[in-house]
C-alpha positions as CSV (number, residue, x, y, z in Angstrom):
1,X,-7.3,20.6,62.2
2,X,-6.3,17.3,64.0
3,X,-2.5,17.6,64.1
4,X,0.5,19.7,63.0
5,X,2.1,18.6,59.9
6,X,5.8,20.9,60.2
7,X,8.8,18.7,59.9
8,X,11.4,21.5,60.7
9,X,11.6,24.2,63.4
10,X,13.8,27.5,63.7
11,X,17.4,26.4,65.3
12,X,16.2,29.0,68.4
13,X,12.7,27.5,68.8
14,X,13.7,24.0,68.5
15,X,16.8,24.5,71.3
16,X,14.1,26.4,73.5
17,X,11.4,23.5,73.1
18,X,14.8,21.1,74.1
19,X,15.3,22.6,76.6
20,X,11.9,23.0,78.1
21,X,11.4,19.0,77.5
22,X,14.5,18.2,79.3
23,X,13.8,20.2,82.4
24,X,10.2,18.3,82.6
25,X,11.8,15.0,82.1
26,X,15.0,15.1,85.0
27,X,12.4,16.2,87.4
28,X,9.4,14.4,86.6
29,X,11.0,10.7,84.4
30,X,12.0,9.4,87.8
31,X,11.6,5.5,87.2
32,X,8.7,3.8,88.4
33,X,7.5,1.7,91.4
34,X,8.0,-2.1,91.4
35,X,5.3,-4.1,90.1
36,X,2.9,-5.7,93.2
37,X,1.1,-9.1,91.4
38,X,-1.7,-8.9,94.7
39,X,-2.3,-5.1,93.1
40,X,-2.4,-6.0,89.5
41,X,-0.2,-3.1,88.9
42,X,-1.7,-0.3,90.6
43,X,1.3,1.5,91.9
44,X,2.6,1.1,88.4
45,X,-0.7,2.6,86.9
46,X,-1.0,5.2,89.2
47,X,2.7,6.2,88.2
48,X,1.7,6.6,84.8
49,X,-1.4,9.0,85.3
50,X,0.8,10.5,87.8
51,X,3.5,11.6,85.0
52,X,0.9,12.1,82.1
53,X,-1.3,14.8,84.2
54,X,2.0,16.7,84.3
55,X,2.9,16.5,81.2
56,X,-0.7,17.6,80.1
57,X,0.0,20.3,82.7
58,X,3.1,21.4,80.9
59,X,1.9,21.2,77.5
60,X,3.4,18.6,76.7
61,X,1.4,15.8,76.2
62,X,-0.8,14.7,72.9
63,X,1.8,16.9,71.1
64,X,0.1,16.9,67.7
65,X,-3.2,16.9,68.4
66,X,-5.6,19.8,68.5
67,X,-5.7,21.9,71.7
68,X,-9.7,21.5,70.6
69,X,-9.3,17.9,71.7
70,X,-7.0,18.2,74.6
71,X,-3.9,18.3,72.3
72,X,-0.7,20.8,72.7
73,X,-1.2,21.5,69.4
74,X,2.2,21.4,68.3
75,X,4.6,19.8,64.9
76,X,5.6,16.7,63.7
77,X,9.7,18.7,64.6
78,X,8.0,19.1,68.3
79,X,7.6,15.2,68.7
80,X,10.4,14.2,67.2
81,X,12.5,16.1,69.6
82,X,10.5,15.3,72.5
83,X,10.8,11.5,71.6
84,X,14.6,11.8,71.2
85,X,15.3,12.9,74.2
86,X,12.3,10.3,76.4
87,X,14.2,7.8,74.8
88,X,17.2,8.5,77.2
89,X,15.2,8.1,80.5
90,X,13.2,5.8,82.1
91,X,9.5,4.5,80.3
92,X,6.9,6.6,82.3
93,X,3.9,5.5,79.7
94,X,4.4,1.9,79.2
95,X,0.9,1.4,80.5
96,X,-0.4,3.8,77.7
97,X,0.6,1.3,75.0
98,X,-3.0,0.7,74.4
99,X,-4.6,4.3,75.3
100,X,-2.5,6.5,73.5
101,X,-1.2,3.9,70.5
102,X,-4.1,2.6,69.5
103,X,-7.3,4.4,71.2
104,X,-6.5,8.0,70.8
105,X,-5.4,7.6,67.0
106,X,-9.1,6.0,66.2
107,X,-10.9,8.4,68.0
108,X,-8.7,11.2,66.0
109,X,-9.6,9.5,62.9
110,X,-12.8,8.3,63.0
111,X,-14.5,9.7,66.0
112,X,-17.2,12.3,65.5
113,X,-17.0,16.4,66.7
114,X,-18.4,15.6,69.8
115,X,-16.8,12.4,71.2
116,X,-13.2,13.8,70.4
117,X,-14.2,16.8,72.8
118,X,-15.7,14.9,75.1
119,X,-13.2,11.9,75.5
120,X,-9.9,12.8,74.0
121,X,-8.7,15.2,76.5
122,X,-9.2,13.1,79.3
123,X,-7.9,10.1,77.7
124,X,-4.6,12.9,76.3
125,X,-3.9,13.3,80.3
126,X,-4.3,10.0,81.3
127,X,-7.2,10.7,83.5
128,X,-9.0,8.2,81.8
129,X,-7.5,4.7,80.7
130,X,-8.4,3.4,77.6
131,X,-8.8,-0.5,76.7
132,X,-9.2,-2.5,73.6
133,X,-11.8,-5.4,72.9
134,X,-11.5,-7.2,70.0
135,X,-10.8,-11.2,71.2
136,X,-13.5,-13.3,72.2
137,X,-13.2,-17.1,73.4
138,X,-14.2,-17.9,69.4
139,X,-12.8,-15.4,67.5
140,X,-9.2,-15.2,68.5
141,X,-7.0,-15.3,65.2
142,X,-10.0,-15.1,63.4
143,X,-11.3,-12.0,65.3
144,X,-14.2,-11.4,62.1
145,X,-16.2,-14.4,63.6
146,X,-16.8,-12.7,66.8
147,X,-20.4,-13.0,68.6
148,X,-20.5,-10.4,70.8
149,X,-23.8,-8.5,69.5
150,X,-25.0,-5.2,69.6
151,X,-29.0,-4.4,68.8
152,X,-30.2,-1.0,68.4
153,X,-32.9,0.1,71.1
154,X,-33.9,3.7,70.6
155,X,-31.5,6.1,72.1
156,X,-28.8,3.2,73.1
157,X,-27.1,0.6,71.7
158,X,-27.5,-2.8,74.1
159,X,-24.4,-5.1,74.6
160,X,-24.4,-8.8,75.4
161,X,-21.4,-11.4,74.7
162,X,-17.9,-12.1,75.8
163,X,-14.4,-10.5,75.4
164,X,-11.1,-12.0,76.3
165,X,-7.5,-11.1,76.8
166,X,-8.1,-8.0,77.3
167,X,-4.9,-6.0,78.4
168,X,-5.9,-3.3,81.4
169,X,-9.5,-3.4,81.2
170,X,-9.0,-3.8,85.4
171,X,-7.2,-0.1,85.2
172,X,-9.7,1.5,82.5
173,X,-12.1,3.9,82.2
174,X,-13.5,3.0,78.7
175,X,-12.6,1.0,75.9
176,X,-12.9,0.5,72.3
177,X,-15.1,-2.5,71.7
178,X,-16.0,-4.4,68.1
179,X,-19.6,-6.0,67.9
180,X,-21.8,-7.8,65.6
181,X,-24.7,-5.5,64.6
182,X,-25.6,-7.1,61.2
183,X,-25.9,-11.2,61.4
184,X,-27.5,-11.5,58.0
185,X,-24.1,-10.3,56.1
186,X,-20.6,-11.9,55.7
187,X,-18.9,-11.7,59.0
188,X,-16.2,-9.1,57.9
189,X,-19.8,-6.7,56.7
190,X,-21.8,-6.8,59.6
191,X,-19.4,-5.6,62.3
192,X,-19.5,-2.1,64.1
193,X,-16.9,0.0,66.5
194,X,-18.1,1.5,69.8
195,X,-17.2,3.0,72.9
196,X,-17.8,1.7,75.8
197,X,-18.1,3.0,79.6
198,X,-16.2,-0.4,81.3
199,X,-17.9,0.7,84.7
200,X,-21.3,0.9,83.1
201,X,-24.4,-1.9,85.1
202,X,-24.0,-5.0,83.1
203,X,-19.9,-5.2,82.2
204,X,-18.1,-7.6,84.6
205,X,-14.2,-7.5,84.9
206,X,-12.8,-11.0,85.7
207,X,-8.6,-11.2,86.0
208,X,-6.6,-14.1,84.1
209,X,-3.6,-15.4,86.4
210,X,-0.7,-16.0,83.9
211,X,1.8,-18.4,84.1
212,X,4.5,-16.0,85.9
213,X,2.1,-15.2,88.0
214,X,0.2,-12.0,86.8
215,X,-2.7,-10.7,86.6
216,X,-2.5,-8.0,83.3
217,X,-5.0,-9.8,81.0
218,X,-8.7,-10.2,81.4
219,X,-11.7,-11.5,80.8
220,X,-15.1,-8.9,79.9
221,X,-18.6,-10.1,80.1
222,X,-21.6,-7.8,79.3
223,X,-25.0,-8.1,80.0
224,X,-27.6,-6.0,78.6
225,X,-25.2,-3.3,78.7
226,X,-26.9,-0.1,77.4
227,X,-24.3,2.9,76.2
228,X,-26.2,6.2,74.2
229,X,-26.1,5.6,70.4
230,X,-24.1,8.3,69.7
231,X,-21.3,5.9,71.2
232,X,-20.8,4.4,67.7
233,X,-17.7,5.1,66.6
234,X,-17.5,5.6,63.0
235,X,-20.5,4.5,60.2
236,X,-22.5,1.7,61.3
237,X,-21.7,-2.1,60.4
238,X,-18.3,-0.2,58.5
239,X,-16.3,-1.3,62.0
240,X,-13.6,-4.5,60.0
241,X,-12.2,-1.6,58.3
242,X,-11.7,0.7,61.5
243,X,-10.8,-2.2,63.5
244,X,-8.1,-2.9,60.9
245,X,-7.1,0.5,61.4
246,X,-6.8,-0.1,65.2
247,X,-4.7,-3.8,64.5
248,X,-1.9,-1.4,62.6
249,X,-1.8,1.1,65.4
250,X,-1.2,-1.9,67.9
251,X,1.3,-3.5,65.8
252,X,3.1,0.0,65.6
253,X,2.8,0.8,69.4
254,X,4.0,-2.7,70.1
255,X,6.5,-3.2,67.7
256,X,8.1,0.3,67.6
257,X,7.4,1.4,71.5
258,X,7.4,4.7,73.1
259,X,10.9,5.8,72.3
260,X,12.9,6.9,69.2
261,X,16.4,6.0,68.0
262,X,18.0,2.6,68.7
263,X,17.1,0.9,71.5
264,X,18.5,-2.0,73.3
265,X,16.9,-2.6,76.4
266,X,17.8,-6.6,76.9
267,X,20.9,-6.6,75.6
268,X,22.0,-3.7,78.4
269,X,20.3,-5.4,80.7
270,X,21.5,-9.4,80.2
271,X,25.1,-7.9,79.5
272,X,25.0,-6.2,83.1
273,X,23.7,-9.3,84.7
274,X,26.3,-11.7,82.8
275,X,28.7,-9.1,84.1
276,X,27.8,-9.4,87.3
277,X,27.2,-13.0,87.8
278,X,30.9,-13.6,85.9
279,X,29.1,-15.5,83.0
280,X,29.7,-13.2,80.5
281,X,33.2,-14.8,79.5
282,X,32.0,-18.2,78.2
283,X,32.2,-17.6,74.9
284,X,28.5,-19.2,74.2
285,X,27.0,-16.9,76.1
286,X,28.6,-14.2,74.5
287,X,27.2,-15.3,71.3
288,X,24.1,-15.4,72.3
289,X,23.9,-12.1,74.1
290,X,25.3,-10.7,70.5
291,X,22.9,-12.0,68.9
292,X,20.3,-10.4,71.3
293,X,22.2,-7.2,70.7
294,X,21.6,-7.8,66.5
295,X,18.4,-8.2,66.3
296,X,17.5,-5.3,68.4
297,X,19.3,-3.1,66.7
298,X,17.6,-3.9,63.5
299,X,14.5,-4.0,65.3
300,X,14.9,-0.3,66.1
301,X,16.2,0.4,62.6
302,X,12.8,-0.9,61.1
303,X,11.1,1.0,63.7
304,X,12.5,4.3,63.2
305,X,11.6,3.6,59.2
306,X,7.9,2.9,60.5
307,X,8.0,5.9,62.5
308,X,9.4,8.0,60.2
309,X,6.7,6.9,57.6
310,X,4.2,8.0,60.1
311,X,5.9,11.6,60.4
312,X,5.1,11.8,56.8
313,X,1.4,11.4,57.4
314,X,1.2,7.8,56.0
315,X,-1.1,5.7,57.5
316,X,0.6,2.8,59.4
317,X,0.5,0.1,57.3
318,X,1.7,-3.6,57.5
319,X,5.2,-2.4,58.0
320,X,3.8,-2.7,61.3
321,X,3.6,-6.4,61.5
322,X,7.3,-6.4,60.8
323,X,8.2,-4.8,64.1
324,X,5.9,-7.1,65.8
325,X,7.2,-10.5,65.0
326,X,10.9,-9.3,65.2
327,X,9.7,-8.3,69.0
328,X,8.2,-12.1,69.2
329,X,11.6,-13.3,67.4
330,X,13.7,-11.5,70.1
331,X,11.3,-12.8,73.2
332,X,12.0,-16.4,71.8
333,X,15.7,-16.0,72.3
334,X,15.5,-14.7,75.7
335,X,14.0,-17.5,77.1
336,X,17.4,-19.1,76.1
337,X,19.6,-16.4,76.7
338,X,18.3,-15.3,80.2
339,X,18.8,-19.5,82.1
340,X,22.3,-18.9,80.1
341,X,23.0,-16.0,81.9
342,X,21.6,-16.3,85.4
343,X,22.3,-19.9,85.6
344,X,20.3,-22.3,87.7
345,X,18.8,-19.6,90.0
346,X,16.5,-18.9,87.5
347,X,14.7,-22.1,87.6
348,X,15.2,-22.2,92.0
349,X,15.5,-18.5,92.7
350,X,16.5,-17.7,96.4
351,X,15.3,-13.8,96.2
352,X,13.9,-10.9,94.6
353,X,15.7,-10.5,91.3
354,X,16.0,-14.1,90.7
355,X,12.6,-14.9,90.7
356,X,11.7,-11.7,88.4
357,X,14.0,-13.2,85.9
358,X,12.1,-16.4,86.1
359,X,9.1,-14.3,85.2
360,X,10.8,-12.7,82.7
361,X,11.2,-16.6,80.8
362,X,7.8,-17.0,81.4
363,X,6.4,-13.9,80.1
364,X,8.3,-14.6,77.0
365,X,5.5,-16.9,75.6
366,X,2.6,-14.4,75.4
367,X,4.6,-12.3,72.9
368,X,4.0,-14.7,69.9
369,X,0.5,-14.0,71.0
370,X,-0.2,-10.3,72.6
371,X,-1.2,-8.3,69.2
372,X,-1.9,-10.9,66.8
373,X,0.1,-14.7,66.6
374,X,3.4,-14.9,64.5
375,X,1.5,-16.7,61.8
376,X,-1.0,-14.0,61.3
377,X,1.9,-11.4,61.0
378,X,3.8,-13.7,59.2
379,X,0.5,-14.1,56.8
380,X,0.1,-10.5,57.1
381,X,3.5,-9.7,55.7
382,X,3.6,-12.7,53.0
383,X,0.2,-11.1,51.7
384,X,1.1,-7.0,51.8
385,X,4.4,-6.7,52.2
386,X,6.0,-9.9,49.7
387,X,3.0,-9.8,47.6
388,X,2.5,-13.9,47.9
389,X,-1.1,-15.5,47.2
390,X,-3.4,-15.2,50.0
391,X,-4.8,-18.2,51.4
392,X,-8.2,-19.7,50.7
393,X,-11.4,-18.0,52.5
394,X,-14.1,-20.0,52.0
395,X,-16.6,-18.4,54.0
396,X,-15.9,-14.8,52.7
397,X,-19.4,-14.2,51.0
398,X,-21.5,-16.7,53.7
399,X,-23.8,-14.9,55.9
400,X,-22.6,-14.4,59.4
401,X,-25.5,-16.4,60.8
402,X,-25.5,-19.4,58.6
403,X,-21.6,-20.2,59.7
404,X,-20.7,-22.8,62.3
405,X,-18.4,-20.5,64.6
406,X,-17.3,-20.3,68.4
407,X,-20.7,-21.5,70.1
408,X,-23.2,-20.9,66.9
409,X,-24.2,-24.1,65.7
């Protein structure tokens, strides 16, 4: 068993199991710290584990997965109550976007007996961080043409290339990485899905400074990094299909969040800061803060269909992609909305909260890229969800090593 299926719950058990989750979150879903840029986050981070160890503690963390594996090993009714009512206090798990939405779910899935005992319970608890490496300098959009290599030497597996963009991998323990083990193949057949230790000899951590000035991407460089070969995550040179697996989990995480219902976090927000700064009477700005309002709404209504499809044990699928670009779509009008609102200060900021809405603009541009670019969700959804031709691939059946891609001439 790998998770609880049960949709419904006696009236008594489900008010008990309320009850108990509402206790935990008044005294423990506090808010968190403000964000330091010379930290990179680490008060934030620390927050997290912080809340996640409790939970664990409680019982009530990795709901559905098997207490084998860390889990609480409760029902589908269980997490749908518990997310119901986290949706009503402040995000504790933000920072677990990538370890619990993307990396957990793989290793569940795909991961053999003995590395879902040995690293989903730590992972369940937040005691170890979990990052994602798929990008590379050439092989952004087209993440199939990466270089990063993997060659088999007895016992281990030995790493060597470059990853990039990689959300956290300054905060985590390990992290799910994609890697060329077949060059001889078309580049979607030759790739394979490992685990990696990211404080192993040989992996360097290098922080990218953004344009509103943090630090929460980064490049990963290994060199002749050795991890055990029973790191290999899934069957060998089989990894496109798992890491297609892992893009839907993303695009779920990212699109749908970590709380249920309908959520409108910007629109409460901007509307309390026009209120405040008397600029939510001009009529344009009132449209535009509507419109904010809109979308998110039907945001969250196409993310409680995804969600719900996923209580129903369907695999996420590229329904995913939809709550994804409607995120981007909503980011895009926030960089209009938000001078609209706060005025010039935005651009000249004087303290504090000026200048974090001045970083909220900024931050606004890597959402049409965190998670895949708007046209590959947009080609994503014209392809699976409209049914519309695919576009040409003409190096689908080429061998890996005769193509001209990134630095392989």
């Amino acid at each position: 068993m790998s998770e609880t299926d049960n949709t419904t719950l006696d009236p008594a058990e489900a008010e008990a199991f309320r009850q108990r989750c509402t206790e935990f979150l008044n005294a423990n879903a506090t808010g968190m710290p403000e964000f330091r840029q010379e930290t990179r986050g680490a008060e934030t981070m620390a927050a997290t584990r912080a809340f996640q160890k409790k939970a664990a503690e409680a019982g009530l963390a990795g709901l559905q997965y098997d207490p084998a594996y860390g889990g609480a090993g409760l029902t589908k009714a269980h997490q749908n109550i518990w997310r119901d009512l986290y949706a009503r206090y402040p995000d504790m798990t933000g920072e677990l976007t990538i370890s619990h939405g993307m990396a957990l779910p793989i290793l569940n899935q795909f991961g053999t007996e003995e590395q879902k005992r040995q690293f989903m319970p730590r992972a369940i608890s937040a005691e170890d961080v979990w990052c994602q490496m798929f990008s590379e300098p050439g092989a952004g959009s087209d993440v199939a043409s990466l270089q990063t290599k993997a060659v088999r030497d007895g016992d281990t597996w030995v790493i060597n290339g470059q990853k990039v963009w990689t959300t956290l991998a300054h905060h985590s323990e390990y992290g799910i990485l994609i890697a060329r083990t077949n060059p001889e193949v078309p580049k979607h057949s030759g790739i394979s899905m490992f685990i990696v230790d990211m404080n192993a000899p040989g992996v360097e951590v290098v922080p990218i400074h953004q344009i509103d000035g943090n630090r929460h991407f980064n490049e990963v460089f290994f060199s002749d990094v050795s991890i055990p070969a029973d790191w290999l995550v899934g069957e060998l040179n089989n990894g496109w299909n798992q890491a297609i697996a892992m893009l839907m989990f993303e695009r779920v995480a990212i699109g749908t969040g970590s709380k249920g219902g309908v959520s409108r976090p910007h629109s409460k927000r901007l509307v309390a800061e026009a209120q405040k700064r008397g600029t939510s009477t001009d009529p344009l700005v009132r449209q535009q803060l509507m419109d904010i309002y809109a979308h998110e709404t039907a945001k969250s209504l196409g993310s409680m269909r995804t969600r719900a499809e996923m209580k129903a044990g369907k695999t996420p699928g590229p329904g995913g992609s939809l709550g994804k670009l409607h995120g981007a779509v909503i980011a895009k009008k926030m960089r209009q909305v938000i001078p609209a609102v706060v005025g010039d200060a935005v651009m000249a900021w004087s303290d504090e909260g000026d200048k974090q809405w001045s970083g909220s603009v900024l931050a606004t541009y890597m959402s049409t890229i965190a998670g895949g670019t708007d046209e590959i969700q947009r080609n994503i959804i014209g392809d699976r969800v409209l049914g519309l031709p695919r576009e040409p691939s003409v190096d689908k059946s080429v061998p890996f090593n005769e193509l001209k891609v990134g630095t392989q001439t």
